[in-house]
C-alpha positions in Angstrom: 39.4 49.0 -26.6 35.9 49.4 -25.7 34.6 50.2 -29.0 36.6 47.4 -30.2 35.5 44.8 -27.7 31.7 46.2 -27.9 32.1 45.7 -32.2 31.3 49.4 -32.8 33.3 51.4 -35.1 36.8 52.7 -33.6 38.9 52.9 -36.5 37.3 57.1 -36.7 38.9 57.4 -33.2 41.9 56.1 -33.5 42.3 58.5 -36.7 41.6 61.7 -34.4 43.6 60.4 -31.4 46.5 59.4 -34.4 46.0 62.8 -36.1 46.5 64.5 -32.6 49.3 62.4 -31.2 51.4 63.4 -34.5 50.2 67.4 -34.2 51.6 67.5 -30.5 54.5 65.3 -31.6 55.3 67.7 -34.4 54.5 71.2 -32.3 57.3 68.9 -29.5 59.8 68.7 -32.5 59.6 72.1 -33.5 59.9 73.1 -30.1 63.5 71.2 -29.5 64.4 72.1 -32.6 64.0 76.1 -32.8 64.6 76.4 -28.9 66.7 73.5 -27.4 68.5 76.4 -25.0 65.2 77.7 -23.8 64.6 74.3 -23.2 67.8 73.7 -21.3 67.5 76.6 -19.4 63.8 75.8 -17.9 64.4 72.2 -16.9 67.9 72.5 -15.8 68.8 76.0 -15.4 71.0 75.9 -17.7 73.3 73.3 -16.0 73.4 71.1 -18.9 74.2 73.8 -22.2 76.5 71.2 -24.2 73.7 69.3 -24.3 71.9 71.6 -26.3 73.4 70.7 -29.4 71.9 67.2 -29.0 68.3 67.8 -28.2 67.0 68.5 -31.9 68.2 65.3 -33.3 67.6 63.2 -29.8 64.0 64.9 -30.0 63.4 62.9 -33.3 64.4 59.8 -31.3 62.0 60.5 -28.4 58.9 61.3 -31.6 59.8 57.7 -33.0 59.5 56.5 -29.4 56.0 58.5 -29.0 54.4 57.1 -32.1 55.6 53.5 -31.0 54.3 53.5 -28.4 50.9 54.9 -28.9 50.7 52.4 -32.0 51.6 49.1 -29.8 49.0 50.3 -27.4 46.6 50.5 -29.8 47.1 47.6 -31.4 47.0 45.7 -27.4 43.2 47.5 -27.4 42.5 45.4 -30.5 43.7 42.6 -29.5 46.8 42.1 -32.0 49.4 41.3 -28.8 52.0 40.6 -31.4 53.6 43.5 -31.8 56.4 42.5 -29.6 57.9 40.5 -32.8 58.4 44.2 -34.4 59.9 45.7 -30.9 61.9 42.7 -29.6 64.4 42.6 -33.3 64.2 47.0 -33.4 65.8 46.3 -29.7 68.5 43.8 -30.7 69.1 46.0 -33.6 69.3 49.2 -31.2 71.9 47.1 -28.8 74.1 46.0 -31.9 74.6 49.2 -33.1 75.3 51.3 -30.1 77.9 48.9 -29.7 79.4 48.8 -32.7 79.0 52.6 -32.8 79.3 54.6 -29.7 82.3 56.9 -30.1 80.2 59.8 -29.9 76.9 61.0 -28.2 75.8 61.6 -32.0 76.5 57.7 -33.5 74.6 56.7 -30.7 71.7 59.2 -30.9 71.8 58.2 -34.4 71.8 54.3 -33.7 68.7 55.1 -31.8 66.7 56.8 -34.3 67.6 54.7 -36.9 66.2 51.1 -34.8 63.7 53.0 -34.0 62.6 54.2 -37.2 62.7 51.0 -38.6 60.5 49.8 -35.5 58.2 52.9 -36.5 57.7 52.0 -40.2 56.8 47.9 -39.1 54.5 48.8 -36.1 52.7 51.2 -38.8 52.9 48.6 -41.7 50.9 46.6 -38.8 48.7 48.6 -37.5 47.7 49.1 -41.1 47.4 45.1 -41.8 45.7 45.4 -38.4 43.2 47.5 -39.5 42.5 45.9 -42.8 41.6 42.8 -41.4 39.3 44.0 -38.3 35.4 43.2 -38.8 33.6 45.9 -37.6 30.1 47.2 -38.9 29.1 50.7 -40.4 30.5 53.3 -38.2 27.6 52.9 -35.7 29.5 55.1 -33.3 31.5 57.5 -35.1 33.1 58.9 -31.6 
């Protein structure tokens, strides 16, 4: 937001900081997906192993949550504070269909990623409008 607010060049940054927020979020998936007991077993001892079979795919969830997240905050730093209109229908749409679909742990993981996927590919097709349309100079300050 500094950069942005001071009218140097940011859109370098957010690239690296975007490039390294979807490397950890990829090395997180990988990580759920090839060892969800390991994972069980060193944050709850292994209390919780039928939950296992759920962490791959609720994993995917929690990466669609990441990326939102770090996208709406981005776009707050510049100053596009309309993102809720992406978040606030992705969270209707993520009530109505846990409710219509909530017989099992997996319709409603699956409701999840779905509302938020959708959520994912508007915040991006903003941030993308977003950075289309910001007037910054040569990149002055390239980090």
């Amino acid at each position: 937001s500094h950069l942005y607010a001071s009218g140097l060049y940011f859109k370098g940054r957010f690239v690296k900081f975007l490039l390294l927020q979807l490397l950890l979020i990829g090395g997180g998936l990988a990580c759920f997906a090839f060892f969800p007991q390991v994972i069980n077993s060193i944050i709850f001892g292994g209390k919780f192993s039928p939950s296992v079979a759920y962490l791959p795919l609720f994993s995917v969830f929690v990466a669609l949550y990441i990326l939102i997240t770090f996208l709406s905050m981005f776009l707050l730093a510049i100053n596009r504070t309309r993102a809720f209109l992406v978040i606030i229908p992705a969270c209707m749409l993520q009530y109505a269909l846990i409710t219509l679909f909530h017989t099992t742990i997996y319709s409603i993981v699956k409701a999840n990623i779905l509302s938020a996927g959708i959520a994912c590919l508007f915040i991006i097709m903003y941030v993308v409008k977003a950075l289309g349309h910001t007037s910054t100079s040569l990149p002055i300050n390239k980090w």
